[in-house]
N, C-alpha and C positions, 0 to 999 in steps of 0.2 A: 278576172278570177283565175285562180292557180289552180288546176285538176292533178291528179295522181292515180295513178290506176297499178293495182297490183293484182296478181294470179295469187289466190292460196287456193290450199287444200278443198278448203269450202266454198271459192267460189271466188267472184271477182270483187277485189276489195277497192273502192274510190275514196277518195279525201281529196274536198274541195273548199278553198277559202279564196279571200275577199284578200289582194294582195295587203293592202292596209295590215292587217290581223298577223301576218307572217311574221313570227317572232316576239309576237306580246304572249303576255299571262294575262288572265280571264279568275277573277277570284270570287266567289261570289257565298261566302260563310262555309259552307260543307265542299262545293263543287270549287276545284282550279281546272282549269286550261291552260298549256301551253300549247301556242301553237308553232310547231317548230318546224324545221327545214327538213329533216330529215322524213317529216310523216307525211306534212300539206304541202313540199317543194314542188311543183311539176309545170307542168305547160300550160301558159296561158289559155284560155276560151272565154268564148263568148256564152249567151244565155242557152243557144242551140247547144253547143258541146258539153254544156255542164248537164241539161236535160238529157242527151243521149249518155251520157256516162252513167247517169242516174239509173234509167230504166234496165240498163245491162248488169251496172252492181247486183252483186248479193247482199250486202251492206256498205254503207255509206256515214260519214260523217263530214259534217258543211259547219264553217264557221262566218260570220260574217253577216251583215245586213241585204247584201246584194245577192248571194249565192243562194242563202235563204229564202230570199221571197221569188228569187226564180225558181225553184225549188216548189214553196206552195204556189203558184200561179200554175207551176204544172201539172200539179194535184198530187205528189209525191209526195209533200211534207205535210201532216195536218198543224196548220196555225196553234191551234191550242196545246200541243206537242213541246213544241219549243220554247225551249232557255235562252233566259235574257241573263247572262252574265254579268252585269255591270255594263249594259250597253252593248255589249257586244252579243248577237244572235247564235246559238247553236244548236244543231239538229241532228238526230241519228236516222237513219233509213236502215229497214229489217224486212228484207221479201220471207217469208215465211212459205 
């Protein structure tokens, strides 16, 4: 899985995908995705780094099958929350 982690204004921003997904579109009638290098490029991790990245974000966007359900296994994502794009999994995360 590919993490990315930015500072803004508002807080720590993460983007995490399934390296598979790097570079596809995602269409799904109203909703596209791309998911592209410049947003989800980053460093590898595993299911631990993707989870610490999580709990630190202020918000978060995960694409992918595998990132996803590490994601809900950690209790971060609620399952019924999530977009199925054509197959491909996507999730936002919002600490409020």
């Amino acid at each position: 899985m590919l993490i990315r982690e930015r500072d803004t204004p508002e807080g720590l921003l993460v983007a995490v995908c399934d390296e598979d997904c790097l570079g596809e579109t995602y269409d799904d009638g109203p909703v596209s995705l791309t998911v592209t290098e410049d947003f989800y490029g980053g460093e590898e991790g595993d299911a631990d780094d993707v989870v610490d990245a999580l709990t630190r974000a202020s918000v978060a966007n995960l694409v992918g099958e595998r990132c996803v359900t590490v994601a809900i296994e950690a209790g971060l994502v609620d399952e019924e929350r999530v977009l199925d794009l054509n197959g491909a999994l996507h999730a936002q995360l919002l600490w409020l």
